[in-house]
BAVEX-993143 format. One record per residue (C-alpha): x, y, z; residue number from 1. Coordinates in steps of 0.001 Angstrom, whole numbers, plus 500000, padded with zeros to 6 digits. Example, Ala and Ser with C-alpha at 12.3 -4.5 7.8 and 13.67 -1.06 7.14 Angstrom:
BEGIN
        X        Y        Z     i
   512300   495500   507800     1
   513670   498940   507140     2
//
This chain:
BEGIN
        X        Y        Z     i
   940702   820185   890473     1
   938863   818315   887665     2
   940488   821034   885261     3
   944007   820039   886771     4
   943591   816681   886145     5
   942351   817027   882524     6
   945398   819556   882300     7
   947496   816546   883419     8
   945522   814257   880574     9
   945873   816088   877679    10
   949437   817161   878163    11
   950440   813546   879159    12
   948952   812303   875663    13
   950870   815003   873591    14
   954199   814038   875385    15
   953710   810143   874704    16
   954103   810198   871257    17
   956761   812497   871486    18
   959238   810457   874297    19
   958238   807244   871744    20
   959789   809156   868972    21
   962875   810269   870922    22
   963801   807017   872144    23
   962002   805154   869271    24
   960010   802955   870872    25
   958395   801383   868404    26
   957602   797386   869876    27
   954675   799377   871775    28
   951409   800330   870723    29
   950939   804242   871678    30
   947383   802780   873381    31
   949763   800788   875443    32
   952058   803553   876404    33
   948594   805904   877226    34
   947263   803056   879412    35
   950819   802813   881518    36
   951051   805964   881802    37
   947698   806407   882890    38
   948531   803914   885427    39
   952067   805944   886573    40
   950110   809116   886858    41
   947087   807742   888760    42
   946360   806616   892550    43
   948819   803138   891737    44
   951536   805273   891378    45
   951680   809162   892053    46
   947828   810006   892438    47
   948744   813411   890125    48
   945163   812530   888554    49
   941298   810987   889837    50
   938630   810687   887834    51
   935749   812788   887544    52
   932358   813221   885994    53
   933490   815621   883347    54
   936987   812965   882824    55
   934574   810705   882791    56
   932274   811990   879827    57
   935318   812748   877953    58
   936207   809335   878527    59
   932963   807751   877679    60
   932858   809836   874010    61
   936707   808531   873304    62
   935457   804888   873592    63
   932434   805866   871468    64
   934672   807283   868925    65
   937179   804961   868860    66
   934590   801959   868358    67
   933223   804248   865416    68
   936566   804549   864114    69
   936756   800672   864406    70
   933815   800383   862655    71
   935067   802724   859856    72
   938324   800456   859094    73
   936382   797289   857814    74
   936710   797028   854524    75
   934100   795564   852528    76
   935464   795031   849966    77
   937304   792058   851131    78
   934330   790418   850898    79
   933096   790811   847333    80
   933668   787691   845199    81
   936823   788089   843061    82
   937983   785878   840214    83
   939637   782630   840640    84
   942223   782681   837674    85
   945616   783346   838332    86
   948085   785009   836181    87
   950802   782600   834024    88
   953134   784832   836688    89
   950809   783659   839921    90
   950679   780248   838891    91
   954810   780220   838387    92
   955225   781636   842134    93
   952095   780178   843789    94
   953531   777800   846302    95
   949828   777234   847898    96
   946885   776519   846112    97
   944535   779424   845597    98
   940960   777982   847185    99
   942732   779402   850658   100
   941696   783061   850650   101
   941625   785680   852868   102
   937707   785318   853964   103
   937884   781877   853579   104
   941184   781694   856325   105
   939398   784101   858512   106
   936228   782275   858662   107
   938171   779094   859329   108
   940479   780398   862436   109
   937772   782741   863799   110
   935489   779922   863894   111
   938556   778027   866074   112
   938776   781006   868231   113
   935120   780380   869230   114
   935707   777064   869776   115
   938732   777777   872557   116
   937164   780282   873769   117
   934192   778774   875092   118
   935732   775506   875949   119
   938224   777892   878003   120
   934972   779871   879475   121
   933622   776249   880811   122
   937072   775567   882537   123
   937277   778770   884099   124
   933259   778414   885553   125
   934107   774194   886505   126
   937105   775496   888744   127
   935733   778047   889997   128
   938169   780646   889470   129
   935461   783157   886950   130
   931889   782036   887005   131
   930439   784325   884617   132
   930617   781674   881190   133
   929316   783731   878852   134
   931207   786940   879890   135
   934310   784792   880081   136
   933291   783532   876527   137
   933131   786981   874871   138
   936453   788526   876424   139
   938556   785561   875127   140
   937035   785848   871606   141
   938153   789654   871437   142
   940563   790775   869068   143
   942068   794764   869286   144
   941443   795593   865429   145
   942775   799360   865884   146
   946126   797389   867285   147
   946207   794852   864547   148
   946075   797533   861448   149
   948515   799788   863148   150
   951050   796503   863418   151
   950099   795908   859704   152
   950565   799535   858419   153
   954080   799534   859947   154
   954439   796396   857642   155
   953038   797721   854721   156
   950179   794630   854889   157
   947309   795656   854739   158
   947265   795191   850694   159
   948599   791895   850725   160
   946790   788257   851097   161
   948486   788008   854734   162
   947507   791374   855534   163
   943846   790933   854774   164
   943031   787721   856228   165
   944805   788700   859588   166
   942253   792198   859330   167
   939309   790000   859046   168
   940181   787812   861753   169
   940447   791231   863749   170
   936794   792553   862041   171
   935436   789009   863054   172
   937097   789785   866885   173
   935752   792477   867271   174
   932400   792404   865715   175
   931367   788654   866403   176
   932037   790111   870780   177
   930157   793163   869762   178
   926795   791393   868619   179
   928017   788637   871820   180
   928299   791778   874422   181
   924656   793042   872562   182
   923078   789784   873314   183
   924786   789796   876793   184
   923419   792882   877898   185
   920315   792093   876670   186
   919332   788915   878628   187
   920870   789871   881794   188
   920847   793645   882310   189
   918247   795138   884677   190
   917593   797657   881956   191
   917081   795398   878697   192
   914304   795344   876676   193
   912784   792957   874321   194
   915536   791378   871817   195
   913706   792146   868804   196
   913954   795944   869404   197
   917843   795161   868306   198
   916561   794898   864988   199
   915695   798725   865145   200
   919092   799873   864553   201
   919690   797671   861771   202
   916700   799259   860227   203
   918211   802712   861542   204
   921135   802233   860029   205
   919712   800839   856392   206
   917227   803977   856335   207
   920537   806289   857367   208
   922679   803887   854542   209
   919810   804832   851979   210
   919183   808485   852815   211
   922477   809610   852678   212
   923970   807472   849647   213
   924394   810386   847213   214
   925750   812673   850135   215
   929535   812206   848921   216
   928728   812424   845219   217
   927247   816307   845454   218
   928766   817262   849139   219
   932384   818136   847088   220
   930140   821043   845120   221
   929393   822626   847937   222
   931383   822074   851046   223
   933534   824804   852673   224
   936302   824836   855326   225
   933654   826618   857601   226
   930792   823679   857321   227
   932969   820489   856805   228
   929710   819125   855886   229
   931125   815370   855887   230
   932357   815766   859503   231
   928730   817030   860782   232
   927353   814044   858716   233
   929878   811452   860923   234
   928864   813480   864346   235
   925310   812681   863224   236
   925028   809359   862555   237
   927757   808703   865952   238
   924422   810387   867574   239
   921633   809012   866161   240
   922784   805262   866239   241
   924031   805641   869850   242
   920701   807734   871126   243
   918669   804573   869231   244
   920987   801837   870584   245
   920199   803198   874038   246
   916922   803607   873390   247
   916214   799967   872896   248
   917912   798700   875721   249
   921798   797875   873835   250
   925040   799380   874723   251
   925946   802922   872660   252
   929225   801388   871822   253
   927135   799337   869430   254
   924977   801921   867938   255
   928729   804083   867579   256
   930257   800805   865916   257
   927485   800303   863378   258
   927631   804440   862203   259
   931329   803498   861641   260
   930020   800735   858984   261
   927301   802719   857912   262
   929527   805520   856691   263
   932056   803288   855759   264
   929197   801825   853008   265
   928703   805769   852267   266
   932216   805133   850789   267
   933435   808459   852082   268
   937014   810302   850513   269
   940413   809870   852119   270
   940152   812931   853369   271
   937172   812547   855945   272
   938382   809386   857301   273
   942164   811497   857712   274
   939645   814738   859439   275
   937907   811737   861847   276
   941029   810160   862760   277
   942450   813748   863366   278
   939256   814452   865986   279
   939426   811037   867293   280
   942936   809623   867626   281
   943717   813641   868509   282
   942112   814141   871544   283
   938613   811734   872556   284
   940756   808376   872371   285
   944152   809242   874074   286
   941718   810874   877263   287
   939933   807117   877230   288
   943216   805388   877352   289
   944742   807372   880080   290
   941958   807598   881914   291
   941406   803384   881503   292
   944958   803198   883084   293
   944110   806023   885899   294
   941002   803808   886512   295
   943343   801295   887858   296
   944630   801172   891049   297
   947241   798368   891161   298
   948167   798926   894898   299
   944532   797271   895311   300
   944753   794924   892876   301
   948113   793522   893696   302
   947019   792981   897135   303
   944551   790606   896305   304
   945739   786988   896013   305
   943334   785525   893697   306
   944020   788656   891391   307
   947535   787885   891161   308
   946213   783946   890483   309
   943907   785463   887518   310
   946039   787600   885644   311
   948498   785134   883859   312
   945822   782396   884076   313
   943876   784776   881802   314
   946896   786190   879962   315
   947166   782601   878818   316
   943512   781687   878122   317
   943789   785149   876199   318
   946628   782836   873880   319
   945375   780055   873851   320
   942002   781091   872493   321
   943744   781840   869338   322
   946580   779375   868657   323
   944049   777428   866682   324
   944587   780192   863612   325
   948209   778766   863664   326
   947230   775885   861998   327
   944759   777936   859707   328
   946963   780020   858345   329
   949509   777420   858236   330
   947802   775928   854717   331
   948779   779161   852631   332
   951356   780756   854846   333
   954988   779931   855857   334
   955162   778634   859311   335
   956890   781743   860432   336
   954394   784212   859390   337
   951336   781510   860632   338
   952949   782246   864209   339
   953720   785862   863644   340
   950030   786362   862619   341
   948414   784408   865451   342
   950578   786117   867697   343
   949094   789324   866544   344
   945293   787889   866925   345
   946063   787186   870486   346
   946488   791235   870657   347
   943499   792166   872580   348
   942513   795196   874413   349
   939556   797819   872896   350
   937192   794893   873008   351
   938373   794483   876536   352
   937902   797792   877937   353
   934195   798150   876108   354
   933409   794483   877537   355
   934281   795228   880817   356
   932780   799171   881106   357
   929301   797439   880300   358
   930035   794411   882733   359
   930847   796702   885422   360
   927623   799130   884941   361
   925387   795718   884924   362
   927517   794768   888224   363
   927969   791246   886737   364
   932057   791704   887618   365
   934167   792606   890268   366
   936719   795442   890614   367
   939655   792723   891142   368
   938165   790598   888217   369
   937820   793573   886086   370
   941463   794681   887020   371
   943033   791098   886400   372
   941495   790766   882730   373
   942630   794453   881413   374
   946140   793598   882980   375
   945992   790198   881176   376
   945248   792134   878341   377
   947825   795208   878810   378
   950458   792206   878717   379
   949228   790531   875167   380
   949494   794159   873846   381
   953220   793889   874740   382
   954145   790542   874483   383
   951692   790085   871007   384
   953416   792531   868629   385
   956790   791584   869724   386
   956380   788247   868499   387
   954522   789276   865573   388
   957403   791580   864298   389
   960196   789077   865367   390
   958628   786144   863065   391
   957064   788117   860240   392
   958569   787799   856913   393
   958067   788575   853371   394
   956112   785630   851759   395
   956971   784478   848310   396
   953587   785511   846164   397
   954436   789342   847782   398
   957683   789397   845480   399
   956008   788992   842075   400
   956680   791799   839903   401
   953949   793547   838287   402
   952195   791564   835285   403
   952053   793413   832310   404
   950356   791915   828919   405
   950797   793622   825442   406
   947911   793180   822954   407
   949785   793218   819974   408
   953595   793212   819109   409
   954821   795910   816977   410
   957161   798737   816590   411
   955773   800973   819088   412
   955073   798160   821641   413
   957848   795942   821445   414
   960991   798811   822553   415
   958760   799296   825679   416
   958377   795864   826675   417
   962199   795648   826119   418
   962977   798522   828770   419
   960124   797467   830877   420
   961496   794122   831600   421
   964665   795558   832762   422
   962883   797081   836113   423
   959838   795471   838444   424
   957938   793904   835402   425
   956902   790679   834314   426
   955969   791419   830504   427
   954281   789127   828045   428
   953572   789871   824584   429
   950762   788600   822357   430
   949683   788813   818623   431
   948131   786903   816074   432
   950686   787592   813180   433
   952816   784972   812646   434
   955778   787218   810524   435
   955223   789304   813678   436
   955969   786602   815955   437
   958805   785394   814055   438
   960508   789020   814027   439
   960165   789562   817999   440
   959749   786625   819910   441
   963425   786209   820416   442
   963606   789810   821784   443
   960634   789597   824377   444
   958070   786761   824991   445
   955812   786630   822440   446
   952784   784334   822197   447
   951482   783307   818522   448
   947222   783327   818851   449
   944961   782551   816191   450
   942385   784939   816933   451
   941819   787947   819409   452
   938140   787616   820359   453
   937294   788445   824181   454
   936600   784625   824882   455
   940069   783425   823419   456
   942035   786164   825489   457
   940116   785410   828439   458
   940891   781236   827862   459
   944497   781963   827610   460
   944853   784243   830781   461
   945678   787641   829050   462
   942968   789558   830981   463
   944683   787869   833937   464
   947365   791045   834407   465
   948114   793712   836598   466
   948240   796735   833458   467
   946672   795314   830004   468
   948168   797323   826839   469
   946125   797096   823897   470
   948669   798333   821470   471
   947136   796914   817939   472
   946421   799234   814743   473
   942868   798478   814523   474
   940866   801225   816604   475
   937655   799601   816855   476
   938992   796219   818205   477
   941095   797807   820714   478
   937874   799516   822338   479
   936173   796364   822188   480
   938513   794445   824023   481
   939335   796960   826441   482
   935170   797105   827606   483
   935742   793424   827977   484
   938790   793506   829941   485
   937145   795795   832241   486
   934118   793856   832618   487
   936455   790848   833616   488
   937904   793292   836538   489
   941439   794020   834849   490
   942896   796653   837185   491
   944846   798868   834527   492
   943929   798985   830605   493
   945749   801626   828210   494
   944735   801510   824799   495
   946120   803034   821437   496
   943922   804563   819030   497
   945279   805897   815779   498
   942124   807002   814361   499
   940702   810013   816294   500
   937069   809202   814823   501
   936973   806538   816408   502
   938353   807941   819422   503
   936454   810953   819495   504
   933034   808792   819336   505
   934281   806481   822726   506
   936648   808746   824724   507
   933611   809795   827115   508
   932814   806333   827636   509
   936302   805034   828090   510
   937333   807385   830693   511
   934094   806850   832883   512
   935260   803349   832740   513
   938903   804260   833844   514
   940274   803362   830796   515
   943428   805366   830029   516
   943933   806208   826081   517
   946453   807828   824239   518
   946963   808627   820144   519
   950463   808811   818525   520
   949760   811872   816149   521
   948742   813905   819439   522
   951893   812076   821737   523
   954126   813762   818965   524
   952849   817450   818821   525
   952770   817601   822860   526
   956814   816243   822549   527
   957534   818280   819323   528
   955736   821580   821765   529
   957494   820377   824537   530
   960838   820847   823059   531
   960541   823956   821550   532
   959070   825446   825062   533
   961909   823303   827288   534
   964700   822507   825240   535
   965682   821038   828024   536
   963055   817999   827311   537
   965403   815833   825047   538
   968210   816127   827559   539
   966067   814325   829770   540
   964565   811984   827348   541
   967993   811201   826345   542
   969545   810506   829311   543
   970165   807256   830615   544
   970752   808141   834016   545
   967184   809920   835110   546
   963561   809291   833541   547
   960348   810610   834163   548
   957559   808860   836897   549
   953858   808869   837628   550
   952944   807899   840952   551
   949747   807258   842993   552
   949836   807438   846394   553
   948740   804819   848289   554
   951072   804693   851117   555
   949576   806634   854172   556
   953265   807149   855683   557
   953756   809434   853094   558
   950272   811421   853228   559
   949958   814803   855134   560
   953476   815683   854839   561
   955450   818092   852700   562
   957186   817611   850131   563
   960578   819201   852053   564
   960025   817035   854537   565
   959682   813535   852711   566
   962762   811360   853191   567
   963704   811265   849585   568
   963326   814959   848835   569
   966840   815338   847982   570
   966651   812381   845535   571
   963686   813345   842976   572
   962367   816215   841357   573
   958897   816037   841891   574
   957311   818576   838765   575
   953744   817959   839124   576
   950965   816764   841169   577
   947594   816026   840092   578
   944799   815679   842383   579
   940861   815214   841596   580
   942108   815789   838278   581
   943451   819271   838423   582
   946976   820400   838236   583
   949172   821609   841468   584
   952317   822861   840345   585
   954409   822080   843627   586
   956463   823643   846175   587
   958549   822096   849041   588
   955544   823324   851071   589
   952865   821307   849002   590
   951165   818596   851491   591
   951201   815521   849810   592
   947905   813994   849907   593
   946295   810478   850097   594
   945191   809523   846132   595
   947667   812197   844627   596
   949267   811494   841277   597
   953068   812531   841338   598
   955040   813437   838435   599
   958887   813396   839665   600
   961793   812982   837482   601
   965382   811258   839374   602
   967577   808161   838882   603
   966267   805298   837543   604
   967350   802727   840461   605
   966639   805116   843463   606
   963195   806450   841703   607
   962190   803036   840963   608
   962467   802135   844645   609
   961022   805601   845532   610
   958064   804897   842872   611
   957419   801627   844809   612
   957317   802883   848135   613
   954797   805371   847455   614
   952096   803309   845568   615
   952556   800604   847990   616
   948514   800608   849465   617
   948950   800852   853671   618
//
């Protein structure tokens, strides 16, 4: 029987995904869908499937992985301290002032949430309806993070300002209940030990952090598809912290959360995280879902008056604990996206189900209880990302073309900047010859600057680009400049270098730094070779139809598929891909792969758009 039911499980959670597709239901999260169904296919509804210990297990690992997963989606780097200085471009379109950014929003309307929340918690224990304050307290202050990114992703958002402060409201709803649930457990389960053996699995995870730092520098050299020696490393840690978590008296879905951070500071390739998600979203998580909604038997719930009194009472508590990010986001957002994206906070449901698995083992909740909040939560999964994706709308600083800045204004810089500023660029020009800047600047924007030293460029907001072009004559200055301009964090520098001395002496160097380089001489034997190999090469050159693109992809919609199968296929020519450096020459079966370089040839309008699509980060 228990092998009938997990039958029942596992084909249920391949069909979801499948009936969504068909009838493209996309206002749902596919957690949402597993949950119902879970609930249609369990004693509320046809009693195909019950629960049992080896269900259970399963169960118990897909809410340990998908808390590891959780923990594996923060992004750090959201946190690093980034330069102030806008571009001349980000100042022109800025329509709120920059001191509003995305940690500084986050810490702002989290800090409200905390605020409603508990003042929500007291009103529930001085009427009696939920006595538990502190439990009530952490459940309103949860945030579904692996709901919020998928919304995002479908919005391409998660590399835009909006994007990342809604994220770290979700990181900050997820982990501020964590430590609260930690602390919880701690104080008032009959199995908690001392508080300050928490602090082992911080040191735990710092001695894991430190032992394994070089394990994704080397692990490339020698891994093979038979040891997958980065997906043993994950199952480790997932172990380890959740055996010491245990061990010192805290919940394992806290030990499994901090191994998600922990190899998330290992800074491990696209590629693992794709392998994990694979293992996870694939078959642990979907079995925890279902079973969550088998778990709930609604012809006992509904029958119980104060149940049906406590579900929208803490549907709306569930709201109302975040409608004070509203006016949070409100001081760099539009009003419409401030709603849409505290709409999408109130989205609350892994949290939940964690919360309430420990609650239940300490006995500190009821079945009915229990029941009302994951219903009141079930309905903020459907009601939440409706709203959000009603409301949500492009905000002005999303539009700005990419920033462009030429060092120098010459005959070999000055056509591209022409041509550039006919597609998505914003190009400014700079030199510090005045016959130059009298023979150009009514072509292209040109700016006339007595000198070029790092501290003047820096003073008149030329390192403040998206791509920085140092285009001059003079070899030795350009590689100057571009050291500074990547100390100063410019994203994209390409330099020219006439004299291959000079070159030859800082090539090494510039590359390590990311610098890209090229040398006219050289630019003209590989076109000069390439015609006489492909005559073909000038009809393309020539034509003012097509052109040739490079591409990175960022854009996980279009990772893991092939190349026949992408939606544009008929529309470019795609002639090359380059990953970790090496050459692929492509067929339509070719997977395209997170971090691939594309080199595609097709019309300039529709390869523009396709160009832009694929290097948009999701």
């Amino acid at each position: 029987m228990d092998q009938v039911s997990l039958v029942i499980i596992l084909l249920a959670a391949l069909l979801i995904p499948l009936i969504m597709a068909k009838f493209k239901i996309n206002s749902l999260p596919t957690a949402v869908m597993e949950i119902i169904v879970g609930i249609v296919i369990g004693p509320s509804v046809f009693n195909f499937v019950n629960t049992s210990d080896l269900i259970s297990q399963l169960s118990t690992i897909g809410v340990i992985v998908l808390l590891f997963l959780s923990g594996l989606e923060i992004d750090f780097s959201l946190f690093k301290k980034r330069r102030t200085a806008l571009t001349p471009l980000e100042q022109k379109n800025a329509v709120n002032t920059p001191k509003y950014s995305p940690v500084r929003l986050s810490v702002y309307a989290y800090s409200t949430i905390i605020v409603l929340s508990l003042l929500l918690a007291a009103a529930f224990k001085v009427s009696g309806l939920f006595s538990d304050f502190w439990l009530a307290a952490i459940l309103f202050g949860t945030i579904s993070l692996g709901i919020v990114i998928a919304a995002l992703k479908e919005q391409e958002l998660l590399s835009k300002a909006f994007g990342q402060t809604i994220l770290l409201i979700s990181v900050f709803g997820e982990l501020v209940p964590m430590m609260g649930l930690t602390l919880y457990a701690s104080v008032y389960g009959s199995n908690s030990q001392s508080l300050w053996l928490l602090l082992l699995i911080l040191a735990v995870a710092a001695l894991l952090l430190l032992r394994f730092k070089p394990f994704f520098r080397f692990y490339q050299n020698i891994n093979k598809s038979t040891t997958q020696l980065d997906i043993r490393l994950a199952f480790f840690l997932i172990v380890t912290m959740v055996t010491v978590a245990e061990s010192v008296g805290a919940e394992n879905i806290l030990g499994a959360f901090v191994a998600g951070i922990v190899l998330k500071l290992l800074n491990p390739s696209e590629t693992t995280r794709e392998r994990l998600d694979a293992i996870g979203y694939g078959f642990f998580i979907p079995i925890f879902f279902i079973t969550t909604g088998v778990d709930l038997n609604l012809r006992t719930l509904l029958t119980s008056g104060k149940t049906l009194l406590l579900i929208p009472l803490f549907f709306l508590a569930y709201m109302v604990a975040k409608i004070g990010g509203y006016w949070v986001l409100k001081l760099r957002f539009k009003q419409a996206n401030a709603l849409a994206g505290t709409a999408l906070t109130a989205t609350t449901m892994t949290m939940v189900l964690a919360v309430l698995r420990v609650a239940k083992s300490m006995k500190t909740i009821t079945s009915d209880q229990s029941g009302a909040f994951l219903l009141a939560a079930l309905l903020t999964c459907v009601i939440s990302p409706l709203i959000f994706n009603k409301f949500y709308s492009a905000e002005k600083e999303d539009l700005v073309k990419t920033a462009v800045h030429f060092i120098g204004a010459n005959l070999s810089t000055v056509p591209v900047a022409q041509q550039l500023r006919k597609g998505w660029y914003d190009v400014s020009m700079y030199t510090n010859h005045p016959e130059n800047y009298q023979t150009y600047h009514a072509q292209v924007p040109v700016t006339l600057m007595e000198n070029f030293t790092a501290q003047d460029l820096q003073d008149h907001g030329v390192f403040d680009t998206d791509i920085l072009v140092l285009g001059r004559i003079d070899a030795e200055r350009n590689y100057e400049l571009a050291k500074a301009a990547k100390a100063y964090g410019v994203r994209r520098i390409i330099v020219r270098f006439e004299d291959r001395n000079v070159l030859n002496e800082h090539e090494d160097e510039l590359r390590e730094l990311g610098v890209e380089v090229y040398n006219t001489p050289e630019a003209n034997i590989t076109l000069l070779r390439a015609l006489i190999e492909s005559p073909s090469t000038l009809l393309l050159l020539n034509d003012t139809e097509n052109s040739i693109y490079e591409v990175r992809v960022l854009n996980h919609l279009y990772t893991d598929v092939q190349i026949k199968n992408l939606q544009f296929a008929q529309d470019i020519t795609i002639s090359q891909v380059i990953r970790n450096r090496k050459l692929i020459a492509p067929n339509g079966n070719t997977t395209i792969m997170y971090g691939d370089r594309l080199i595609f040839t097709g019309n300039k309008q529709t390869a523009a758009q396709i160009r832009q699509a694929l290097a948009t980060a999701n």
